[in-house]
C-alpha positions in Angstrom: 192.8 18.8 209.2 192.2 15.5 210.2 191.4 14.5 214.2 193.2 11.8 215.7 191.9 11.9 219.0 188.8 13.6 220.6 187.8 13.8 224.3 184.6 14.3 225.5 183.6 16.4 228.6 181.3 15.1 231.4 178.9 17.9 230.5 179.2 16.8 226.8 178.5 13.5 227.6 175.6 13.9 229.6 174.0 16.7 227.0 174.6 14.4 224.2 172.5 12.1 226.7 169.5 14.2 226.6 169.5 14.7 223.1 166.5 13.4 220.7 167.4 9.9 219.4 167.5 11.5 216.2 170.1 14.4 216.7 172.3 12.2 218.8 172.8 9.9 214.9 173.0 13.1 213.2 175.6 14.1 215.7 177.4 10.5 215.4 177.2 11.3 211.4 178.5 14.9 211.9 181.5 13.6 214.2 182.6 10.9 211.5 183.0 13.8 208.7 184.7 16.0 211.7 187.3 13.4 212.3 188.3 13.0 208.8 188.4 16.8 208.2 187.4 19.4 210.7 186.8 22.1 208.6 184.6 20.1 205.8 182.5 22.7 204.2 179.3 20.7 205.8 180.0 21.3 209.3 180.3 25.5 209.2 183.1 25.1 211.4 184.3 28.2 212.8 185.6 30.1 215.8 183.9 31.4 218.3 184.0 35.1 219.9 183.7 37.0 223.6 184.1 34.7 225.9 183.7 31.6 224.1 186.9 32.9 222.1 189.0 29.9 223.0 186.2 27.4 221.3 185.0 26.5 218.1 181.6 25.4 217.2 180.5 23.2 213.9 176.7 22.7 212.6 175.2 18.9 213.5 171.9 20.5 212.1 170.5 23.5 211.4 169.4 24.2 215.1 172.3 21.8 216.8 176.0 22.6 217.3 178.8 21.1 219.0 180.9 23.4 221.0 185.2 22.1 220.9 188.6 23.6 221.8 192.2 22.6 219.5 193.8 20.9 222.7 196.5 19.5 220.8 198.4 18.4 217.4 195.0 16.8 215.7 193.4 16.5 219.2 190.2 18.5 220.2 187.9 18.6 223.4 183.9 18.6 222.7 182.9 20.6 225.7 179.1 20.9 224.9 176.5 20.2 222.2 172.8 21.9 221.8 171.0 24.8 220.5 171.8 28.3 219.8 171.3 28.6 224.0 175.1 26.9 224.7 176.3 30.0 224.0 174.5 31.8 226.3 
């Protein structure tokens, strides 16, 4: 499926901010392949469960996701990106 629009979250903004140099181009790499199709075999995209249930997460690395929600027709929300520890 391919995203037309994506929004970003304050608290997404300001954990991409904090990021190494390095996992904030991965994550800028990562997002380009999102866009063009969310659910390319090299993100791992998949849904998340309890109460994250309404989000989705795909891999920037092997130790870095971003955290979205489907917010519309092609449309997505990044709510958060990190570790394993954002879904804590």
């Amino acid at each position: 499926m391919k995203i037309t629009g994506i929004y970003y979250s304050s608290h997404f903004a300001r954990a991409f901010k904090s990021l190494p140099a390095d996992v904030r181009g991965e994550a800028s790499r990562r997002e380009r392949i999102f866009r063009n199709d969310c659910f390319d075999a090299r993100l791992k995209t998949h849904k998340l469960k309890g109460s994250l249930a309404k989000y989705w997460s795909f891999s920037v690395n092997f130790s870095y996701r971003i955290v979205f929600e489907f917010i519309g027709e092609g449309e997505v929300a990044f709510v958060d990106i990190g570790d394993h520890g954002i879904y804590g």
